[in-house]
Each structure stands twice: as structure tokens, then as C-alpha cells.
N, C-alpha and C positions, 0 to 999 in steps of 0.2 A: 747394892742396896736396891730396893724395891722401887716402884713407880712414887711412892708418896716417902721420901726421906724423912719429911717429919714424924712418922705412928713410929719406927723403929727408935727416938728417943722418948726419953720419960724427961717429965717437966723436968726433972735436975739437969739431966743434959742436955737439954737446950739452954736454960738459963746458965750452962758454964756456957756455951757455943757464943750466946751472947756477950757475955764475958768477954770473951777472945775479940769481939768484934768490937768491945770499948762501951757497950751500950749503955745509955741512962736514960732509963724508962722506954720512951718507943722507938729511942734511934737513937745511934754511936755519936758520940763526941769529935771524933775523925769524920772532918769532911766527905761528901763525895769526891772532890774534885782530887784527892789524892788517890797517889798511886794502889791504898789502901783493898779496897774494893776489886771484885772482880765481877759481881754484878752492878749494872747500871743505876741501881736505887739503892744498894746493897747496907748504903747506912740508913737506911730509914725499915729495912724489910729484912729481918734475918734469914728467913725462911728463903727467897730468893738470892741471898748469900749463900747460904748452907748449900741450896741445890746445883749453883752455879760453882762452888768449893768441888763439890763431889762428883762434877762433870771433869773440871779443870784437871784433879787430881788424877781421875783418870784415862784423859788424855793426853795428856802434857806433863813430861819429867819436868822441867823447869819452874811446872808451880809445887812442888813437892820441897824444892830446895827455896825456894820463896816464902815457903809459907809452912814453916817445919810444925809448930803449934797445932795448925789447921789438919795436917796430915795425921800426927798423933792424936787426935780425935777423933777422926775419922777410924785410923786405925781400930784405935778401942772398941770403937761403934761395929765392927765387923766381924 
């Protein structure tokens, strides 16, 4: 994906992406302090989710098996 992750979705899929992330309204329901997250603010900021998902996914097999939902999105998205 490109320098700006987010122009390559349309409002629909980011608001599934947020979905996925549990969101209600401008932040997820799932704490930060869980394991949940893979950015540092990740439940209050999707976008810094999403970018830090698609870093993760690309370097690291382990988060791909961690986070099978996240990957299938991504997938789609490519």
C-alpha cells in the first residue's frame, strides 16, 4: 500500500476496519492496556491502527496468525 493507507479505503471500509477494532463512536470499547492493539493509542485512533496493522503484517508472520480478521482486510484491500 501507498504512503497514505487511508485514500486506498472508501468511507465503507474503514468504518468495517473500525468494526474490527470494536469502535463506538471515536474509540474502541477494548482498552488500550490490552493485548488488543498494536499501536500505542490504537483504540482512540484507527488510522494509526490501520497503519501500524499494515506495517505489522508485513513484517512479522506472527501477527498474521494473531490477527487473521485484520489480515483478511487487508488482503481484500490489495
Amino acid at each position: 500500500m501507498g504512503q497514505n493507507n487511508q485514500d486506498l479505503l472508501s468511507s465503507y471500509d474503514f468504518s468495517m476496519w473500525k468494526t474490527l477494532l470494536h469502535y463506538k463512536g471515536k474509540k474502541s470499547v477494548i482498552g488500550q492496556e490490552s493485548a488488543f492493539f498494536i499501536s500505542p493509542n490504537g483504540n482512540q485512533n484507527a488510522k494509526a491502527e490501520l497503519d501500524a496493522t499494515i506495517m505489522a503484517l508485513k513484517t512479522d508472520s506472527k501477527t498474521q496468525c494473531k490477527y487473521p480478521a485484520r489480515l483478511d482486510f487487508y488482503l481484500k484491500l490489495v
